[in-house]
C-alpha positions in Angstrom: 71.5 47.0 -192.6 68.8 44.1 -193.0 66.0 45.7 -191.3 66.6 49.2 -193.4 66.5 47.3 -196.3 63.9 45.7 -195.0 62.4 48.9 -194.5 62.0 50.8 -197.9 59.8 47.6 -198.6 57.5 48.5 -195.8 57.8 52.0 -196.3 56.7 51.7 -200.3 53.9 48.6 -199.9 52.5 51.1 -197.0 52.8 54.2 -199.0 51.5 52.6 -201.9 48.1 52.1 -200.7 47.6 55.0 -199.9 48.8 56.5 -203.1 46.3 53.9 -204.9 43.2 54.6 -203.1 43.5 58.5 -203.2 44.4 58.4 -207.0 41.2 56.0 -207.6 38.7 58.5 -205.8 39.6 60.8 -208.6 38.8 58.9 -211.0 36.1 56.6 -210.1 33.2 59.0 -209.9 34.0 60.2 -213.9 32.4 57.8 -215.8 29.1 57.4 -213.1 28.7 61.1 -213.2 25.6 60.6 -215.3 24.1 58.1 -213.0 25.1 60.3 -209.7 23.9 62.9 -211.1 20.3 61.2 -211.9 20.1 59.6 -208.6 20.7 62.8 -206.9 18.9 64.8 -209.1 22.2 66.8 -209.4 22.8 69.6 -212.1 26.1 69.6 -214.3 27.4 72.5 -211.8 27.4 70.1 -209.0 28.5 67.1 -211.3 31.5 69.8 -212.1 32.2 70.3 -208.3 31.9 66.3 -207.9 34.4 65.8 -210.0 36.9 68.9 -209.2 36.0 69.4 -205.5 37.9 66.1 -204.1 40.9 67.8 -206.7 40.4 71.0 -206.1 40.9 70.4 -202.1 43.8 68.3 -202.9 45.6 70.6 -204.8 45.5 73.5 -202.4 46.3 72.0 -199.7 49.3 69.5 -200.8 52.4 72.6 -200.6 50.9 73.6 -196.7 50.6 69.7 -195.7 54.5 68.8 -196.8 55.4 72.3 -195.2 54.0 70.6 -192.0 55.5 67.7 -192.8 58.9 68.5 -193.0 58.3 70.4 -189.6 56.2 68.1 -187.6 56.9 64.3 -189.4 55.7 63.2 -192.2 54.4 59.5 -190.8 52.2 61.3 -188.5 50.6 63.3 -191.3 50.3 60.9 -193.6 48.4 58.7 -190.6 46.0 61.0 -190.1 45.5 61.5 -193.5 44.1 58.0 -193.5 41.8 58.6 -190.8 40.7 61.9 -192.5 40.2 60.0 -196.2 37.8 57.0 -194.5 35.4 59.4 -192.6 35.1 61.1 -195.2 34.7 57.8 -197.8 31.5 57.3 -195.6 30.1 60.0 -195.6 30.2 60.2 -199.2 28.4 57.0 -199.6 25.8 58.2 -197.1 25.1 61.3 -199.0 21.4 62.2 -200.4 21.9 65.5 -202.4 24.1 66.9 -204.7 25.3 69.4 -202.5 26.2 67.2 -199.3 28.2 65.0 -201.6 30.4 67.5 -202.7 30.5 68.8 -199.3 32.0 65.2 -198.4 34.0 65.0 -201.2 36.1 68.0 -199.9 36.8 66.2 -196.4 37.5 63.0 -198.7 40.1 65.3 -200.4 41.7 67.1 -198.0 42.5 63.0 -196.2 43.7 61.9 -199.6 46.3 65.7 -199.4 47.9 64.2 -196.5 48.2 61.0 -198.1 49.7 62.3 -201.6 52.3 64.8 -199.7 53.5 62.4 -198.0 54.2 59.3 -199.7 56.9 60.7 -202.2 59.2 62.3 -199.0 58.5 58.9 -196.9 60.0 57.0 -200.2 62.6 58.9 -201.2 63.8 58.8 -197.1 63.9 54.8 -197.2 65.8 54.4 -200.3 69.2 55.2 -201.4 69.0 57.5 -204.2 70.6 54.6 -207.1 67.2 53.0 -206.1 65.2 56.0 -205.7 63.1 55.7 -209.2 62.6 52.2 -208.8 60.7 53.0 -205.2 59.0 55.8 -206.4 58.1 54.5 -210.0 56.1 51.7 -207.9 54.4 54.3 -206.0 53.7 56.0 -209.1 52.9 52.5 -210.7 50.2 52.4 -207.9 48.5 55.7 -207.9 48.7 55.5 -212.0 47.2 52.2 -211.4 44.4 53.8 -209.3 43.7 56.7 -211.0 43.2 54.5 -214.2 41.4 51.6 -212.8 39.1 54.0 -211.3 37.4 54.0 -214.4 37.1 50.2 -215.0 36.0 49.9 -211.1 33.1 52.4 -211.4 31.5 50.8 -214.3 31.6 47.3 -212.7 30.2 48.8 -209.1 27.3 50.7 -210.6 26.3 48.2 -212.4 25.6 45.9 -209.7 25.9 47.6 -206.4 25.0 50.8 -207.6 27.0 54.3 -207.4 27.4 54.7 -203.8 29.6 51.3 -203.1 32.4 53.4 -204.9 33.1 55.1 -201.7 32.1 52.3 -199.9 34.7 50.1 -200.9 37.5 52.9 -200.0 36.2 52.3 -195.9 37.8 49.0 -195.0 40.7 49.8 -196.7 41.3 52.9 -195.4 40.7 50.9 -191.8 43.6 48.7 -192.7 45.5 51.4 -194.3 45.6 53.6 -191.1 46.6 50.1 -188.8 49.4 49.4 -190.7 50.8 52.8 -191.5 50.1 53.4 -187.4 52.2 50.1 -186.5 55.0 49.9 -189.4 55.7 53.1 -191.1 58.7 55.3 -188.6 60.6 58.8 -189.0 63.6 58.5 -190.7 63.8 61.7 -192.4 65.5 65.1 -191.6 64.0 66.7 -189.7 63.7 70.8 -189.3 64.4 72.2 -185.9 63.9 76.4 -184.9 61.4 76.4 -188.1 58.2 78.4 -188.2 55.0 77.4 -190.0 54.4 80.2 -192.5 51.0 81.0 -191.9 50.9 84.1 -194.1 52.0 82.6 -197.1 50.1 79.6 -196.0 47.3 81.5 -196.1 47.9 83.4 -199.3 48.4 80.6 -201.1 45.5 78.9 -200.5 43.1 81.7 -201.4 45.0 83.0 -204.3 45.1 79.3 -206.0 41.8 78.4 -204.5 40.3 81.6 -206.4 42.1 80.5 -209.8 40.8 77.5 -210.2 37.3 78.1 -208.7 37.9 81.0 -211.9 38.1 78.3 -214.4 36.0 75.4 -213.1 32.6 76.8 -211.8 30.8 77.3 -215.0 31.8 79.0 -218.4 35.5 80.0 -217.8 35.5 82.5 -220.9 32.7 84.5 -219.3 32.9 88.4 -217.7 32.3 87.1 -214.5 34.8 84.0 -214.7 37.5 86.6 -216.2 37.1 88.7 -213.3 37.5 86.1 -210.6 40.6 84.4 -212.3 42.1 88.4 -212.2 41.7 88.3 -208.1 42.8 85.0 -207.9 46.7 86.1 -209.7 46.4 89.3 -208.0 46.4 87.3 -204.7 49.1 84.8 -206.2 51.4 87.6 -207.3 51.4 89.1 -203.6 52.1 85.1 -202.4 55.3 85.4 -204.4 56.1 88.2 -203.0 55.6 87.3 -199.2 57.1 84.2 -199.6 60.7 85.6 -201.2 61.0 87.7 -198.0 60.2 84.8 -195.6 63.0 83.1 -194.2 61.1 79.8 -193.8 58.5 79.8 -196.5 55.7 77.4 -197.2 56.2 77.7 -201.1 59.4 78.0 -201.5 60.1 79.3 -204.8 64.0 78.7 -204.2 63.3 75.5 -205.7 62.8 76.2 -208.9 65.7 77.2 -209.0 67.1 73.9 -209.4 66.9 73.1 -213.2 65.6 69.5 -212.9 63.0 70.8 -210.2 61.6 73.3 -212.1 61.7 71.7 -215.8 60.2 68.3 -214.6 57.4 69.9 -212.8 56.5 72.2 -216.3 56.5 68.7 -218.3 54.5 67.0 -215.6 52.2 69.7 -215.5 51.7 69.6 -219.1 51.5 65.6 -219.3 48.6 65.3 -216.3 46.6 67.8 -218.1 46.3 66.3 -221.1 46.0 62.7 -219.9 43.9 63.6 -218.2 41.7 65.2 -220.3 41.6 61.4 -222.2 39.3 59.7 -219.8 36.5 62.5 -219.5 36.8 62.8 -223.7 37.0 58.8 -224.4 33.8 58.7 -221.7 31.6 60.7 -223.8 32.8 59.1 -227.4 31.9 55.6 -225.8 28.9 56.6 -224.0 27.6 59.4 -225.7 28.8 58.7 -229.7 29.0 55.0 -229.4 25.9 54.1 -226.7 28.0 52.2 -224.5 26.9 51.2 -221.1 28.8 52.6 -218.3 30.4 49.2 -217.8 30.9 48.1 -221.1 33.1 51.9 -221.1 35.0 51.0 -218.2 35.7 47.3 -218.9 37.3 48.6 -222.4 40.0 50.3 -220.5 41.2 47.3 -218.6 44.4 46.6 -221.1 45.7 50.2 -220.3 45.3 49.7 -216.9 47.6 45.9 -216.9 49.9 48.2 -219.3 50.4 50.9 -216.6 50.9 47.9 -213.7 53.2 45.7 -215.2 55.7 48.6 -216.8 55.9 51.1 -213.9 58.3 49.6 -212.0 59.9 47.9 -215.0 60.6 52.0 -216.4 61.5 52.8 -213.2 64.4 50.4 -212.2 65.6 51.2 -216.1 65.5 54.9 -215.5 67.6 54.3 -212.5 70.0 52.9 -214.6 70.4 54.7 -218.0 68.9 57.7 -216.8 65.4 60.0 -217.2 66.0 61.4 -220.8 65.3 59.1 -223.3 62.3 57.7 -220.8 60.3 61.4 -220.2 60.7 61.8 -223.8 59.7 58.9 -224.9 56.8 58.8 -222.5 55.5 62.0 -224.1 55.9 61.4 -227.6 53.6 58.4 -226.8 51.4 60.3 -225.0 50.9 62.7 -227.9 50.3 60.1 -230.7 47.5 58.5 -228.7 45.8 61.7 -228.2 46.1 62.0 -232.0 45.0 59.2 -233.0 42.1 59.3 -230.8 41.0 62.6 -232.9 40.6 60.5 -235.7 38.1 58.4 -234.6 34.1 58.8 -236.0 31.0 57.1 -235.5 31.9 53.9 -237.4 34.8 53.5 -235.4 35.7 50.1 -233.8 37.1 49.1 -230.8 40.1 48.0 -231.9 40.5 51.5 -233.4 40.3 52.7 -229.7 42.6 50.1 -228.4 45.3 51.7 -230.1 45.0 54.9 -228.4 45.0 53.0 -225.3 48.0 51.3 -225.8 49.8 54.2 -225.9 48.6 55.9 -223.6 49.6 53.2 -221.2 52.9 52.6 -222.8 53.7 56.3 -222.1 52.5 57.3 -218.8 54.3 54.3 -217.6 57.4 55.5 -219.3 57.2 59.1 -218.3 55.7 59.2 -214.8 58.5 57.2 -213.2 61.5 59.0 -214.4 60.2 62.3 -214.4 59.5 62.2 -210.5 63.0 60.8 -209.8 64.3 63.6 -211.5 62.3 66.2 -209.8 62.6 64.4 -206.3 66.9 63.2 -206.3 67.4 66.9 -207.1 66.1 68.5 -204.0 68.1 68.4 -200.3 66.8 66.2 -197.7 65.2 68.7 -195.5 63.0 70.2 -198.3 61.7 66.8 -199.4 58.3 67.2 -197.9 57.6 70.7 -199.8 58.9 69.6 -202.9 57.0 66.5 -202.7 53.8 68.9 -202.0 55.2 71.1 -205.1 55.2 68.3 -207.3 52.1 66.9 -206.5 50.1 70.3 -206.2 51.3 71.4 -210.0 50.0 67.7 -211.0 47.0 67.8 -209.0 46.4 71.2 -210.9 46.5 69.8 -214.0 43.9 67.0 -212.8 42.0 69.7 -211.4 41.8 71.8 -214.9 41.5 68.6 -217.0 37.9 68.4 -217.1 36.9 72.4 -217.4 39.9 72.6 -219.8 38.2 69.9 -221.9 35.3 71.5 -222.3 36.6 74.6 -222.7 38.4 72.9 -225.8 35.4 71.5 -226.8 33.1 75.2 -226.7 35.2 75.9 -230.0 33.0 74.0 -231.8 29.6 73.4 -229.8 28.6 76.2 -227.7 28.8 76.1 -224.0 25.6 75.5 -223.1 24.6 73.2 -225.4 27.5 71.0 -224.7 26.9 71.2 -220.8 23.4 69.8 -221.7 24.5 67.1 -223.6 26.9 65.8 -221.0 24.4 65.8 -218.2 22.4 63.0 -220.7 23.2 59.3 -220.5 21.3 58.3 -223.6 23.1 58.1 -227.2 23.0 61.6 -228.9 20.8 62.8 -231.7 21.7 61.8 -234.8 21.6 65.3 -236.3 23.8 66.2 -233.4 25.9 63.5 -232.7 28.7 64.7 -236.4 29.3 68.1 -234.4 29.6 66.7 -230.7 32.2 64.5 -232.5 33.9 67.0 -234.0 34.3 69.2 -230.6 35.9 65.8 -229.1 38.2 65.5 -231.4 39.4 68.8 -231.8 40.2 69.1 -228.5 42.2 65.6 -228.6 43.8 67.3 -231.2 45.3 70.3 -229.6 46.2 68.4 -226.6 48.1 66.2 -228.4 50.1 69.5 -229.8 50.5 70.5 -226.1 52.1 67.3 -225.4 54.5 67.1 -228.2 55.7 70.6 -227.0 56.3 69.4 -223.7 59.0 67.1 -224.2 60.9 70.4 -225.0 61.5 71.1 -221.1 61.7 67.4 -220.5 64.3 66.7 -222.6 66.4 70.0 -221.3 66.0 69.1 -217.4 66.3 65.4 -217.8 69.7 63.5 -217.1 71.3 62.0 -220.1 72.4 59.5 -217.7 73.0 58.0 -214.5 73.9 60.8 -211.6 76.5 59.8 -209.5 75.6 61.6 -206.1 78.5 62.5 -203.6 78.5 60.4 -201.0 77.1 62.9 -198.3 74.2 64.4 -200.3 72.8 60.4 -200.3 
């Protein structure tokens, strides 16, 4: 009994840095993406692809990679995925075009897929399921952590080691990551025997999804061309739904959703990642771009919501645990919301202070939401299908990260047209004053309808949610 206890420790302090460093390579390159792209004498496309090409591989890859897991072991994929994330961490740093580094970044990504996949199913394996959102509302607490401090940490590295010791630093870490996850972590899960890897579906998948996004993140998404692309792209996700009802061992298994915590919980995470974040990209250009803050001065501003985020994950978690998800995932978004309203308020004159509020919130509610919502969606799932689910999850989150960026400017064309706006952001130097009222005004009216979208998703949050604690039969533990 002492050394499973003993265990879940491992298993989470193990899991969690992996969780932390592939949630900090999507966010660290956001705020240098002006100085990357000057160095490399990149255009906005590749800043774009930067950005969304570590996400994008992430995302497609995350159902396919817990499919495996749940067939092959999840400790073994998650391993590798170490190996994978620290090569390509490297090469990264040792790009010299645009191009290469986004070639890099999509090795970088698919590492941090095995990662993400995995560390959900490997937690909620070690812990009993009356501790299960304590364990994964650390792990969450981690990757919010990372995804956050990315932000903070790429101000402070460009400024005095300069852009490439962002995926530097990820190197001997991922070295001592891969050691200790090769000597400590062990299978304890379920584990599925006369299975088949879906390769069809597999396939399917990948290029169906792959197309939609590529649709609505490689230049303007409401052009003829970008219209036609995101029509192949369902076309080919309609037939995956269609292949995958008839397999008996599918790779997407859409039986999930049948489960009414499952599917809600994912449509409010889904929601909440895409608006959050949209925050960072937004709040990067007000401070930079309205304000003329220096990329570290920007990320040194966002230090408090970063301590908010670490010191209440866990806290949320173990409470969830014990009063149940509800009143938690709705809290979480109604925070959520009001800081992204707020933050459509601001103007030129605005002072920090103003900005700290939004903050605040912000952290107060993604540290409420994150951990009970992924309890909910992860204790309602059977053992065997932990790995897929955990991919599910991730893969509709990693979505919304992908979309976050193209979906804020999309917000943003509105007001300032397309062009224009993609100029502007490529620019490092404080905006025109003529121009500088209607740049604002694109900003905030996109914080304003995403802080709409969040207010309506604590509609399916609030349905799927437990009002309180589940007791769980004794052989479904």
């Amino acid at each position: 009994m002492k050394s499973k206890m003993a265990y879940k420790w491992v298993a989470l302090s193990v899991t969690n840095v992996g969780s932390f460093m592939a949630a900090l390579d999507s966010s660290i390159v956001v705020i240098g993406l002006p100085t990357i792209l000057q160095n490399l004498h990149a255009n906005i496309e590749e800043g774009v692809w930067i950005i969304a090409g570590y996400k994008l591989m992430i995302t497609i890859l995350l159902v396919m990679f817990g499919r495996l897991a749940d067939l092959y072991g999840r400790v073994k994929l998650y391993n590798l995925g170490f190996v994978i994330f620290t090569i390509g961490s490297l090469l990264c740093a040792l790009s010299q075009t645009g191009e290469q580094l986004i070639i890099f970044r999509f090795l970088q990504g698919a590492g941090a897929a095995l990662l993400i996949s995995n560390s959900s199913a490997i937690i909620t394996d070690a812990f009993p399921r009356e501790e299960l959102a304590t364990g994964l509302g650390t792990n969450m607490m981690a990757a919010n952590f990372g995804a956050v401090a990315g932000y903070t940490l790429s101000g402070i590295m460009i400024t005095f080691f300069g852009w490439r010791s962002m995926f530097l630093i990820n190197v001997p870490i991922g070295i001592f990551g891969t050691l200790w996850g090769y000597f400590r972590l062990k299978e304890i899960g379920i584990k599925t025997v006369g299975q088949k890897f879906d390769y069809a579906g597999s396939i399917l998948y990948c290029i169906g999804l792959s197309t939609i996004l590529l649709a609505l993140i490689v230049g303007n998404p409401t052009s003829t061309r970008n219209i036609a692309i995101l029509a192949v792209g369902l076309v080919f996700f309609i037939a995956v739904i269609f292949v995958e009802l008839r397999q008996r061992y599918p790779t997407l298994d859409l039986k999930l959703f049948k489960i009414r915590q499952f599917a809600t919980g994912n449509l409010a995470s889904f929601m909440n990642n895409l608006t959050f974040g949209c925050g960072p990209f937004l709040r990067s250009l007000y401070l930079q771009l309205i304000l003329g803050y220096s990329v570290l001065k920007t990320g040194l501003l966002l230090i408090p919501m970063d301590i908010l985020i670490l010191v209440l994950n866990p806290i949320s978690g173990r409470l969830a645990d014990k009063y149940g998800s509800r009143m938690f995932v709705s809290m979480g978004l109604a925070l959520n919301a009001a800081a992204l309203i707020w933050f459509s308020t601001l103007n030129e004159k605005s002072t920090y202070f103003t900005m700290l509020v939004s903050l605040m919130l912000f952290g107060f509610g993604l540290a409420l939401f994150a951990p009970a919502n992924s309890s909910m969606i992860m204790g309602s799932v059977p053992a065997d299908k932990r790995g897929v689910a955990s991919g599910i999850r991730n893969t509709i989150s990693q979505t919304a990260g992908v979309l976050s960026v193209p979906f804020s400017m999309l917000l943003m064309t509105l007001v300032i047209p397309y062009n224009k706006l993609a100029q502007t952001v490529k620019g490092t130097q404080l905006i025109n004053p003529i121009e500088a009222p209607l740049f604002l005004k694109s900003i905030n009216h996109a914080c304003l309808i995403l802080g709409i979208i969040t207010l309506v998703a604590i509609i399916p949050a609030f349905l799927g949610s437990r009002p309180e604690k589940t007791k769980i039969p004794k052989n479904q533990k």
